[in-house]
N, C-alpha and C positions, 0 to 999 in steps of 0.2 A: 298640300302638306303631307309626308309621309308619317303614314302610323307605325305605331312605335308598337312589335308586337311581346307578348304576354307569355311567361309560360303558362300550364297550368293549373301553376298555384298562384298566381295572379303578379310574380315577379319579374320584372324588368329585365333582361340580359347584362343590364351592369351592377342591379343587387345580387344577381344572381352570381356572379362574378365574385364580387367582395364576400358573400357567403361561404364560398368554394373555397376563398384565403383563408377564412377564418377557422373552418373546418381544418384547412391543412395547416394551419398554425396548431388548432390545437393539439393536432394530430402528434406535433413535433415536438410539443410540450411534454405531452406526455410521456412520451417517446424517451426523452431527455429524465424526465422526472425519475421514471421502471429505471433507466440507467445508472440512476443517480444513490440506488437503495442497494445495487449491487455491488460484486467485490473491489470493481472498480472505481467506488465512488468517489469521487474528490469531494476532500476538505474545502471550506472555506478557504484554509492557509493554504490548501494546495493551487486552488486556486487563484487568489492574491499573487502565489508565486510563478505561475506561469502567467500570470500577464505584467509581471515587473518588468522593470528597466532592464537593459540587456546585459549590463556590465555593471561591474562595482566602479565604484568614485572616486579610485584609483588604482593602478597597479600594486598587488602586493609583493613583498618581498620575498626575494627570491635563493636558492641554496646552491651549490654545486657536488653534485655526485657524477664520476665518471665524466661524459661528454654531453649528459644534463641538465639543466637547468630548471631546478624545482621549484615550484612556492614554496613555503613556508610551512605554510597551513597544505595539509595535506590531508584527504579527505579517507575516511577509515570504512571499513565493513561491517564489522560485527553488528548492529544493527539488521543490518539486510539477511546475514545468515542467522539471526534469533540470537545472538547470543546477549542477550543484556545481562548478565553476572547479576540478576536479582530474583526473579523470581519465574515460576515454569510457565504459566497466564502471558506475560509479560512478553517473554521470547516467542508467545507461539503467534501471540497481536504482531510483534516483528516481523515473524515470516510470513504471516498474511496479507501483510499490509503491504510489504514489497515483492508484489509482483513484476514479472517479467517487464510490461511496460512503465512500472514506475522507479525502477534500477534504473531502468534507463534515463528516464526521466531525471532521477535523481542525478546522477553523472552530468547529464547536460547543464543542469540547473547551475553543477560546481563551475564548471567552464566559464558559464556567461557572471557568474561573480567570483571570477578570476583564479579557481583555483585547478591548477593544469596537472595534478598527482592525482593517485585512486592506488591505495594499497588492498591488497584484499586475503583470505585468508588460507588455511592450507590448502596447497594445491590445487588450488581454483575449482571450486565447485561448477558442476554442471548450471548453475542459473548464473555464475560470474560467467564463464565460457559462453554462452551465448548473450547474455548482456554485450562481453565484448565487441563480439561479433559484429551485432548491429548498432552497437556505439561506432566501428569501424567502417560498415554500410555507408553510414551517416555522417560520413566524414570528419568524424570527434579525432581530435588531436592530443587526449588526455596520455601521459606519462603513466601505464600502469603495471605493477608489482607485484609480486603476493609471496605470500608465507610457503614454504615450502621442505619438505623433509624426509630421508629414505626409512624403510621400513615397510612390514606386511600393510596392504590395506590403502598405500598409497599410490596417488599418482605417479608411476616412476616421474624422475626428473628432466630427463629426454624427453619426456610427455607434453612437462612443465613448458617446457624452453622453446617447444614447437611451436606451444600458445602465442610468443611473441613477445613476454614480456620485456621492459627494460632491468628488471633485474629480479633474481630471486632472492629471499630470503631463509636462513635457517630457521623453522618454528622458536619460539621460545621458550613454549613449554615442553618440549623436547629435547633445545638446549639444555636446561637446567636440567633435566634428570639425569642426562647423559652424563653431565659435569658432577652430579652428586654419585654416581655410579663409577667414577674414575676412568671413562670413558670418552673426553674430550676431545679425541683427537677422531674421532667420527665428527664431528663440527666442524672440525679442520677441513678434513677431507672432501665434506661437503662442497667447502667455498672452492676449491681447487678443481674440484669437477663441473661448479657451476661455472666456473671461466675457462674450463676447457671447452664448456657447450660455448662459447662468445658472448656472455652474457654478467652484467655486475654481480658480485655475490654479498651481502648483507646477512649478518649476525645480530636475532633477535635474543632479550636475556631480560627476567624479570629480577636478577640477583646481579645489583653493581660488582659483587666481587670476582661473576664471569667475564664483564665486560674489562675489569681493572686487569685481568688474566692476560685475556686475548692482546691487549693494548703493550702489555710489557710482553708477550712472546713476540709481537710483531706480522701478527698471521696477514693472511693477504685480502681479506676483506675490504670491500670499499667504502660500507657504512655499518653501523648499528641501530639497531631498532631497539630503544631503550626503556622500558617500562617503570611512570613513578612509584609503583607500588608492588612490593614485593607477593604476588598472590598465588607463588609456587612452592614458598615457602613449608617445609615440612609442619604435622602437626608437633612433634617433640621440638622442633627446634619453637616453635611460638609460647608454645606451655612452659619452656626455659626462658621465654622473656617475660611471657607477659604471669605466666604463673597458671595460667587456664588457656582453654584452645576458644577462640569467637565463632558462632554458627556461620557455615557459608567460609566465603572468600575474607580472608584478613585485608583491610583498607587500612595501615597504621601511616599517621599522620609524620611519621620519621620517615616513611621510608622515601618519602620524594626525595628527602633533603641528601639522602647518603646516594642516591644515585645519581642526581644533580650533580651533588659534587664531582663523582667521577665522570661525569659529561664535559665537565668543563676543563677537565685534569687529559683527554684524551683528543688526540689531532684529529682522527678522522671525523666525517658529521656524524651527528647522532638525529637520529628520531624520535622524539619522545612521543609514548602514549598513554595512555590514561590518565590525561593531565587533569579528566576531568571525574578519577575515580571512576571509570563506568558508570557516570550518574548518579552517583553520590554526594556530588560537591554541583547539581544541577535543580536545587530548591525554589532557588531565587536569580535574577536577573545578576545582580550584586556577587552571588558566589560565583556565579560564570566568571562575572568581569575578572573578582581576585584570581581564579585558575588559570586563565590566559598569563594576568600582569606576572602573576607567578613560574610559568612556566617561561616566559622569552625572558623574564630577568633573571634565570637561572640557568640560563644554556648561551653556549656560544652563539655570536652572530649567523654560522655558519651550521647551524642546527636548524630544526623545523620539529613541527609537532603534528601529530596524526589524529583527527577528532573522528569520530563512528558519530555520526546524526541522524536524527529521525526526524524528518521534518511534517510530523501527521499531523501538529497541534500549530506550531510555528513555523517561521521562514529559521531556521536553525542556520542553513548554510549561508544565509547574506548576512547574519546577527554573530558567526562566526568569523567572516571576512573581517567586519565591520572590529571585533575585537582584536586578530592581528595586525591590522594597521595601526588600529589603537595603542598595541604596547610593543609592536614590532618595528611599527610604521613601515615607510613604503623606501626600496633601496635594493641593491644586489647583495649578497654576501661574497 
């Protein structure tokens, strides 16, 4: 019979074996654990979301700009660059929170529930330019845009265009000053340059009655980036309506309604954003639902609407799909 030898602490070479796993299990727990406390830690929710299903439960519908073919739902920034329009805490959680690999993350997440757009903000900041980037590595096929506009401090536009996007747009709050300064035809010029570089040009405006402008001059823009709430608005002009100026960004519950209207009053698509107030109208499950049903039953078929998500608590991006099909359902435009 051969003896089975010991080491010497009196164990077996196959407890000895299982000890070593377990030591190196712990080893990885831990490991995991120290990682788990740092900047990179995933959420629960984050996590839930990277192990969902790969695709939404239908195709969503879809827009047509130029040669192409948008979802509906189109996924927004400002989140990512801190801007939540509430409080300074608030946006700086924003920027912390998306880092370089969870931009990315983020983007891929829109893909696999179906949304193939990514607008982003002026001029593409340095963390969107390299997001791209290796969204592009990585063979992402996402449709992306962003805000854009001349002036000290910017990206030139030839800068813009090299990035590759499918089309630029004019800021909005740029638009509006320039239009309240009797200088609009810097907007113009804009879009004429932007398709001199070969590229779509899009006119963003938080004041329906720039967009009701541009629509009757006939400029050459391909779409509008259409905001429900007017929060460019001067303070005289507020304190003439409402009688006093409100702390912060004015959110008035009219103003969806007059730009709405002219959304449906003009040919080309329009964009809307802030359908959801910048998180304002995001209390309850319920007030979600009403700002989606509200905003696709206020715009042409042939429009789409831009959400900025933070998905640190929830699955925001599949809870958002899940509401355009809901009141857009699924279809081409």
């Amino acid at each position: 019979m051969r003896e089975t030898k010991t080491s010497v602490t009196g164990v077996g070479p196959a407890a000895a074996e299982r000890r070593g796993r377990r030591r190196f299990l712990q080893q990885v727990s831990a490991g995991a654990a120290a990682a788990l406390t740092g900047p990179l830690a995933l959420s629960a929710a984050e996590a839930a979301q990277r192990e969902a299903p790969p695709a939404a439960a239908a195709p969503l519908p879809t827009l047509t700009i130029g040669r192409y073919r948008l979802t509906r739902l189109i996924a927004g920034s400002n989140p990512i660059a801190g801007y939540s329009h509430s409080t300074l805490n608030l946006s700086e959680h924003m920027k912390e929170y998306f880092t370089h690999e969870r931009v990315v993350a983020f983007v891929e997440r829109c893909e696999r529930m179906g949304i193939n757009a990514w607008q982003t903000g002026q001029g593409a900041s340095e963390k969107i330019v390299r997001a791209v980037g290796t969204l592009r590595e990585r063979g992402s096929t996402i449709h992306w845009f962003c805000l854009a506009s001349e002036g000290e401090g910017q990206r030139p536009l030839k800068e813009v265009v090299a990035l590759r996007p499918i089309a630029v747009v004019h800021h909005g709050g740029v638009t509006d000053r320039l239009f309240r300064a009797g200088q609009a035809e810097k907007v113009h010029d804009f879009v004429k340059k932007a398709h001199d570089a070969g590229v779509l040009a899009g006119v963003s405006s938080h004041n329906p009655d720039n967009v009701a402008f541009i629509e009757e001059k006939s400029w050459e823009n391909d779409f509008f980036m259409t905001c429900f709430y007017n929060v460019t608005r001067p303070a005289e002009e507020i304190r003439a309506k409402l009688g006093t100026v409100p702390l912060g960004e004015p959110f008035l519950e009219s103003d969806r309604e007059a730009m709405s209207a002219v959304v449906r009053q003009v040919k080309r698509p329009c964009l809307v954003f802030k359908i959801l107030a910048a998180g304002h109208l995001c209390w309850d499950e319920k007030s979600v639902d009403s700002a989606f049903e509200y905003a696709f039953s206020h715009i042409k078929k042939g429009d789409g609407v831009i959400v900025g998500m933070y998905p640190r608590f929830s699955d925001e991006i599949a809870k958002n799909a899940a509401l355009t099909l809901k009141h857009a359902g699924p279809g081409v435009a």
